[in-house]
C-alpha positions as CSV (number, residue, x, y, z in Angstrom):
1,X,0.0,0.0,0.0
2,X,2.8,2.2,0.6
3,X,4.1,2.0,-2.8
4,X,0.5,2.2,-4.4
5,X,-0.8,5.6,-2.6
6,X,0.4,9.3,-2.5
7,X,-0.5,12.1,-0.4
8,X,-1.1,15.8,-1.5
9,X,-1.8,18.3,1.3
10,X,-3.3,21.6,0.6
11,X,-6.0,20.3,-1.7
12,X,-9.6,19.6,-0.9
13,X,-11.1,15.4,0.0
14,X,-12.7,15.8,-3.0
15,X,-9.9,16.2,-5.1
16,X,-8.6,12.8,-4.5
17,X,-8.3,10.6,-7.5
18,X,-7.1,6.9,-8.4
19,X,-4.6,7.1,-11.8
20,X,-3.7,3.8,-13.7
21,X,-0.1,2.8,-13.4
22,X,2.8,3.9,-10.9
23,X,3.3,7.3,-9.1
24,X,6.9,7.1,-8.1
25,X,7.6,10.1,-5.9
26,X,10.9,11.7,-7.6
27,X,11.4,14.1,-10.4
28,X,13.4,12.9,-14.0
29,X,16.7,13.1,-13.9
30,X,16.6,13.4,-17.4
31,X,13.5,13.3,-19.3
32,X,13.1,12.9,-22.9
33,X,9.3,12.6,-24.3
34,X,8.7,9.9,-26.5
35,X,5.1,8.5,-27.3
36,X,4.1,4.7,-27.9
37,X,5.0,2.0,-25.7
38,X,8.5,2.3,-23.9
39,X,11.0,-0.3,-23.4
40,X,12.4,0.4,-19.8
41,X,15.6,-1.5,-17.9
42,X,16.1,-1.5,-14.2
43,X,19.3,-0.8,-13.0
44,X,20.7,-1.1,-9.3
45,X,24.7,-0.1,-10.0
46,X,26.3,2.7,-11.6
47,X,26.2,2.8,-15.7
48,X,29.6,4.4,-15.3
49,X,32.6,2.2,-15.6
50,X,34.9,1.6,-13.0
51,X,38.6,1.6,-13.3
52,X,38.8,-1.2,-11.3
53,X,36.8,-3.9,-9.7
54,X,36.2,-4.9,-5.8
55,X,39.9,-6.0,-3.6
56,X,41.7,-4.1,-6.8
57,X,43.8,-1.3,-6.5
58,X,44.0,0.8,-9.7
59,X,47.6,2.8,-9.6
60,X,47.6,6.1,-11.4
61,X,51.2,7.2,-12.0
62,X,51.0,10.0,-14.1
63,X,48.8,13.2,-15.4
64,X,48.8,12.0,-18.8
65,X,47.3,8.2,-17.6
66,X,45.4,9.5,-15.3
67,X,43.5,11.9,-18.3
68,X,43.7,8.6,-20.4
69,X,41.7,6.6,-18.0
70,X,39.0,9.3,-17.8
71,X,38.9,9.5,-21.9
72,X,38.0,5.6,-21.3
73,X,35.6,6.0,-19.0
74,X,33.8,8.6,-21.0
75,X,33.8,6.5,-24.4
76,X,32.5,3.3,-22.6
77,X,29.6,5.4,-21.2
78,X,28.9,7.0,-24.3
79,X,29.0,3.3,-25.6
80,X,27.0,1.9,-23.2
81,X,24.1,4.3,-23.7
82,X,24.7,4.0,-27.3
83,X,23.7,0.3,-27.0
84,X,20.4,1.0,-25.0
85,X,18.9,3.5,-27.7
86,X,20.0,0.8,-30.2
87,X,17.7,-1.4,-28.1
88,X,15.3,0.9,-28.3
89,X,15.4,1.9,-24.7
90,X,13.8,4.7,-23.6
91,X,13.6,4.7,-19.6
92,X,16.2,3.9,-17.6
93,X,14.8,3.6,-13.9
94,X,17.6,3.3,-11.0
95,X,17.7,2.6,-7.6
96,X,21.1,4.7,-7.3
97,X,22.1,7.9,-8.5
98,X,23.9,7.9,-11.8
99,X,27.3,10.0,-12.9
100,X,27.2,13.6,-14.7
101,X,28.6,11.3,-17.7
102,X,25.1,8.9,-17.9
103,X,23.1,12.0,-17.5
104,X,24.6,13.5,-20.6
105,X,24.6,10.4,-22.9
106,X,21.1,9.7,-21.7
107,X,19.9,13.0,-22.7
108,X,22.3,12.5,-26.7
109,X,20.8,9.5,-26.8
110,X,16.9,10.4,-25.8
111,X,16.5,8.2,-22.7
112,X,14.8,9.5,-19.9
113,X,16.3,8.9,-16.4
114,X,14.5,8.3,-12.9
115,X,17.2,7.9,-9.9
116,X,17.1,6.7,-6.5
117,X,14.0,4.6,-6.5
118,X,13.5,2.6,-3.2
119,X,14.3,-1.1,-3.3
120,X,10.5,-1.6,-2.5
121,X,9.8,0.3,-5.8
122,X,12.0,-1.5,-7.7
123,X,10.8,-4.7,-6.1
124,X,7.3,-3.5,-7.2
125,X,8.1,-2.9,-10.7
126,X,10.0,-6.1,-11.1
127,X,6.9,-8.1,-9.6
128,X,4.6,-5.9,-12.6
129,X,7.1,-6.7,-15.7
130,X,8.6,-10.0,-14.2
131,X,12.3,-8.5,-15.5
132,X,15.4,-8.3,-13.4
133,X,18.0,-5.9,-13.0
134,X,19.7,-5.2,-16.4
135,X,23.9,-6.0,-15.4
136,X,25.7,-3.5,-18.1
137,X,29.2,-5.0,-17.8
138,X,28.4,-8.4,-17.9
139,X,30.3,-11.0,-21.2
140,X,27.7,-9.8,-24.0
141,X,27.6,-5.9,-23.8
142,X,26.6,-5.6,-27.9
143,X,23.7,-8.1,-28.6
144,X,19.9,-8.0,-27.9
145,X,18.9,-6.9,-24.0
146,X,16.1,-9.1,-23.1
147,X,15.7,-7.8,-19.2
148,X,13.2,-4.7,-20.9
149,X,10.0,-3.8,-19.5
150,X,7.3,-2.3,-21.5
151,X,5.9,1.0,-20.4
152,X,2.7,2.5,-22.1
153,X,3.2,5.8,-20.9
154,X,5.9,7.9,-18.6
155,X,5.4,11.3,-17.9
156,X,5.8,13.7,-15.3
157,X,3.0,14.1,-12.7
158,X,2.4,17.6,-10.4
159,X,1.1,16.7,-6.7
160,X,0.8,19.7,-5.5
161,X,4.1,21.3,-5.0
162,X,5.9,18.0,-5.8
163,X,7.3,16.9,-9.6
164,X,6.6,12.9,-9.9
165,X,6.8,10.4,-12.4
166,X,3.5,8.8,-13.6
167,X,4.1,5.1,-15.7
168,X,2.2,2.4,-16.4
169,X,3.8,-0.8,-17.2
170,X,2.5,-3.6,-19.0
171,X,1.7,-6.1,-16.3
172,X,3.0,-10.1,-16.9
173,X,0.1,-10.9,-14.2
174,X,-3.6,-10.0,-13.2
175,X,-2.3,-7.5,-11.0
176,X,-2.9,-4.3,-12.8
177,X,-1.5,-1.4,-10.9
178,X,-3.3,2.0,-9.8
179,X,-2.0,4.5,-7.6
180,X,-4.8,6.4,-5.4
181,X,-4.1,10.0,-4.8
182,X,-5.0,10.8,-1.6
183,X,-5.7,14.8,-0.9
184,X,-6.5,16.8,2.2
185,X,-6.5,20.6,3.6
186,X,-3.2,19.1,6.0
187,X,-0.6,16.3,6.5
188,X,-2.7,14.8,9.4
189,X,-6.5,14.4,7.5
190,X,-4.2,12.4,4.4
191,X,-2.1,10.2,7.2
192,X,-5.5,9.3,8.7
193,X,-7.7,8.5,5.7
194,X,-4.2,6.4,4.6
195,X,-4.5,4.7,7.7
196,X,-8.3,4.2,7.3
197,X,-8.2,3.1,3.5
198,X,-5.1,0.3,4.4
199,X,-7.1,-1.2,7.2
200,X,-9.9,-1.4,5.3
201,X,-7.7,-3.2,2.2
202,X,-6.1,-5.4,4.7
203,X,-9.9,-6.8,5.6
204,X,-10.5,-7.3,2.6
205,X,-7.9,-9.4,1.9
206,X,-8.2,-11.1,4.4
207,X,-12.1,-11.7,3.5
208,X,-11.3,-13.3,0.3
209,X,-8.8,-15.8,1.8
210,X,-11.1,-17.0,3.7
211,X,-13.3,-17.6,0.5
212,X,-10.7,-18.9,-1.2
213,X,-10.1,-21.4,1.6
């Protein structure tokens, strides 16, 4: 439920809504429009190369390497965002917050970027689209990715004061996503219908498992 509700003070009850889809609470990063459906990879590490992997100890001995290693860097990310738009992928959606470098090759190369989702949100998503984390420096960084979601829309969402991000993904299950939009004159009235509205879903569930049994 915590994932599947958002609260927006200053507005009247009656404003409330429910919106297909997911409302994740953070502004794009980087947000290209693009209409159709969307492919979409998760990621949970850095798109930007490291010099050296975990227990190694990368030695830079001189100005001249040191500006070489960064040239690599730059032309791997540039690579690797290359091979996303050649996958046609147009959302990137993170649990970490991506270097200056992805920004700027996700914006060449028209892909929008969300960062810093929770790992309940991305556990939420993953249970929607049934994909798992895309791993960009695996054996095969040139062929087809296969861990893509399909989103129908993204697009950014206004709550009040707050810039969001409104998709809907294409569900691999019955469960079809909606967000309810919960509005109030103050912090306290939304925290209280939450609590009402969650108690009321938890009975329910736990109505129909009964049936069901």
């Amino acid at each position: 439920f915590a994932e599947l509700h958002a609260a927006v003070a200053g507005l009247p009850v009656a404003s409330s809504r429910v919106l297909p889809g997911l409302v994740l609470r953070r502004d794009f990063t980087a947000y290209c429009p693009a209409g159709g459906d969307l492919r979409a990879v998760l990621v949970t590490e850095s798109l930007r190369p490291a010099l050296s992997g975990p227990g190694v100890e990368f030695v830079v001995d001189s100005e001249g390497r040191y500006e070489a290693s960064q040239h690599w860097i730059t032309r791997r990310t540039g690579a690797l965002m290359s091979h996303l738009q050649g996958n046609n992928v147009k959302l990137l959606l993170s649990s970490v917050k991506q270097e200056e470098e992805v920004i700027y090759y996700a914006k060449l190369h028209g892909i929008s970027v969300v960062e810093c989702l929770s790992e309940e949100e991305i556990a939420l998503i993953q249970e929607i689209t049934g994909v798992s984390p895309y791993a960009p420096f695996g054996d095969n960084t040139h062929g087809e990715i296969t861990e893509t979601a399909v989103a129908t829309f993204c697009q950014p969402l206004l709550l009040g004061s707050k810039r969001c991000v409104h998709v809907g993904f294409t569900s691999i299950c019955a469960f079809q996503p909606h967000c309810l939009i919960l509005c109030g004159p103050v912090d306290g009235v939304n925290e209280q219908h939450a609590a009402a509205l969650e108690g009321a879903f938890t009975m329910l569930q736990q109505l129909f498992k009964t049936v069901d049994q």
